[in-house]
N, C-alpha and C positions, 0 to 999 in steps of 0.2 A: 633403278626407278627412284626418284628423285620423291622424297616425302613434305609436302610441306603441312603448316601448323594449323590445325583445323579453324574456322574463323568464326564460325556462331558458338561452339563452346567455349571456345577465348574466351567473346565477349562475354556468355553468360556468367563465367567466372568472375572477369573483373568487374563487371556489372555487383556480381553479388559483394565482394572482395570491397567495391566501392562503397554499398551499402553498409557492412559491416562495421568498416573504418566512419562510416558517416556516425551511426549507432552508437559509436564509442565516443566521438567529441561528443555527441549530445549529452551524454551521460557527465562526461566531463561538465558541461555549461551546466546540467541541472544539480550538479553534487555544487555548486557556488551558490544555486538558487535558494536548495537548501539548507544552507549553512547560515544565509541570510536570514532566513526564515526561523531556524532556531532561535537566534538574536531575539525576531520578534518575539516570540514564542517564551523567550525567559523570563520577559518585564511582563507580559499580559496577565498572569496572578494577580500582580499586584494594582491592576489598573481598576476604576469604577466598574460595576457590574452594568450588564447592557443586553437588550432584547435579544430573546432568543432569536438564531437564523432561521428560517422558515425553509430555503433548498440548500440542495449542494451546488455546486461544492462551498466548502466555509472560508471564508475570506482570513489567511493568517491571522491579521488583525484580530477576528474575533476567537481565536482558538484559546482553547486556555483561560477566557477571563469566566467571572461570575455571570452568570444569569437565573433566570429562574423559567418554570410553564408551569401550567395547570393542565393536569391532569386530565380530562372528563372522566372518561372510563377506559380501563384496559382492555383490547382486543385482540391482544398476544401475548407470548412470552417469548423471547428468543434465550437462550443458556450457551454461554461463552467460556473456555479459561480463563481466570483472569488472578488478579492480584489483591487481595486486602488493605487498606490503611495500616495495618500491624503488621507486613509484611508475609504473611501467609497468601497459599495456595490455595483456590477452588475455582467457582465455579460462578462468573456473572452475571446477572439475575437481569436481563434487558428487557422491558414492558414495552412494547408499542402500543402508545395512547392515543385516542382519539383529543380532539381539540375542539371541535363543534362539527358542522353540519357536513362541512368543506373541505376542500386541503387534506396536504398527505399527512398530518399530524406529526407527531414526535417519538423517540425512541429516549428512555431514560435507567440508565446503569440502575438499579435502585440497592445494588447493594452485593454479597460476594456469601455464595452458601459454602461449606465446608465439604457436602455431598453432591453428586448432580441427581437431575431432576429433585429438587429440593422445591415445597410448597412455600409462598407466602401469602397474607391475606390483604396486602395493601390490593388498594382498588383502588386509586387516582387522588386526586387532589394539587395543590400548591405544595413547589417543591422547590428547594434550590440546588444550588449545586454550579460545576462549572460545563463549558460549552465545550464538548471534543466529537469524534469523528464517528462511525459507526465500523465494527470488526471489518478487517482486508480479508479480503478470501479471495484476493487475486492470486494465480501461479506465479512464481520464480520467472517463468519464460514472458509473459503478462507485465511486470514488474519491469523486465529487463528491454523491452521493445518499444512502453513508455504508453501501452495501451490504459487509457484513460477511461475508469467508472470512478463517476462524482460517487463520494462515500456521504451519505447522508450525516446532517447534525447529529448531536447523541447530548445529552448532558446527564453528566457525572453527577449523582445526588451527596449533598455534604451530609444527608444525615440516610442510614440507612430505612431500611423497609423492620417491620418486625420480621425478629429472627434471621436477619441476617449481619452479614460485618460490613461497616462502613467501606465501598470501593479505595482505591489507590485514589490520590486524586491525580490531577493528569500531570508530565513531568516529561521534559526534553529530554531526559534517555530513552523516553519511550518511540519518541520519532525515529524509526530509522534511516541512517544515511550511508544506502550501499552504493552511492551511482558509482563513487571510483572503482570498486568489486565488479558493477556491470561494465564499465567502460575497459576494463582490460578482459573482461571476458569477452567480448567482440572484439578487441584487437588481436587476442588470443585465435576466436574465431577465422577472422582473415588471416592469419601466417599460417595455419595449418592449413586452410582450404587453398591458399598460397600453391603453399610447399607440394602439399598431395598432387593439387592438376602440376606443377612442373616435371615431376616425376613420372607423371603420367605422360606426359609430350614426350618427356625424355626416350621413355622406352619406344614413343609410337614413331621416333624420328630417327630412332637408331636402324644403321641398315640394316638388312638382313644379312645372317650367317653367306658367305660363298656355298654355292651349291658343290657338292663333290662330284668331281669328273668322272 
């Protein structure tokens, strides 16, 4: 009996096999996008300060430089990891403020506790600082597929809240730049899923033993 080579799960393999490979240039195109974008990212400290962004996602451009909000009043807290000015560990003090009436308002770093769940008594006001992103809480798999959630503005305040430490201010090591980590791990992807279905055909095409007389 003559075996031939199955044809819909062929294709579903190279189907996948082609996605994968597709997966990995992309990654490749966007590890260049961002390596540009540090560029930007390293002169914008030093550039004029400039109105806060009001969505996401934040235009390079504005990442990094000076801005400033006004507070009204705090309607949250969110509590992050984060990093010090003095290079200590703890714990980041994030306020989601209101703005006025409308609008999705602002999130503002106000500063880094030593403890979590750590009290402070700022309640809003005019504040500066500079303009970054709001914490990733995307998965590895998320990250790696290129599934896109705008991260809201955030600004970094230059001077802390009472009772806490002055935040990291924001710094292009902090960007990370794994795409060429993703892009071989999908190429990675496609030579095993490769390898596995040929081995698999292998076995399914090989004849059968002679039957004993």
């Amino acid at each position: 009996m003559i075996r031939r080579l199955p044809v819909i799960p062929t294709v579903v393999v190279l189907l996948a096999v082609a996605t994968m490979i597709w997966l990995g240039v992309w990654q490749l195109q966007r590890r260049h996008e961002k390596e540009a974008a540090i560029v930007i990212l390293r002169a914008n400290p030093a550039k004029p300060s400039v109105a806060f962004p009001k969505l996401p996602p934040v235009d390079p451009e504005l990442m990094f430089r000076r801005s400033s909000v006004h507070c009204l009043r705090v309607v949250g807290w969110r509590e992050e990891a984060g990093r010090a000015a003095d290079g200590s560990v703890g714990f980041r003090q994030i306020a989601q403020c209101s703005t006025g009436a409308e609008g999705p308002g602002v999130l503002v770093n106000v500063g880094v506790a030593a403890r979590a769940n750590a009290k402070t008594n700022w309640t809003g006001g005019q504040i500066e600082g500079w303009i970054s992103e709001e914490p990733d809480h995307r998965s590895l798999l998320a990250r790696a597929t290129g599934e896109t959630v705008p991260l809201r503005p955030m600004l970094i305040a230059r001077t802390p809240a009472p009772g806490l430490k002055a935040a990291a201010p924001p710094h292009t090591e902090d960007i990370p730049n794994n795409h060429l980590a993703y892009a071989v791990q999908w190429f990675l992807f496609a030579g095993v899923a490769l390898i596995i279905y040929i081995i698999a055909v292998r076995k399914r095409l090989m004849p059968p033993p002679p039957s004993a007389s």
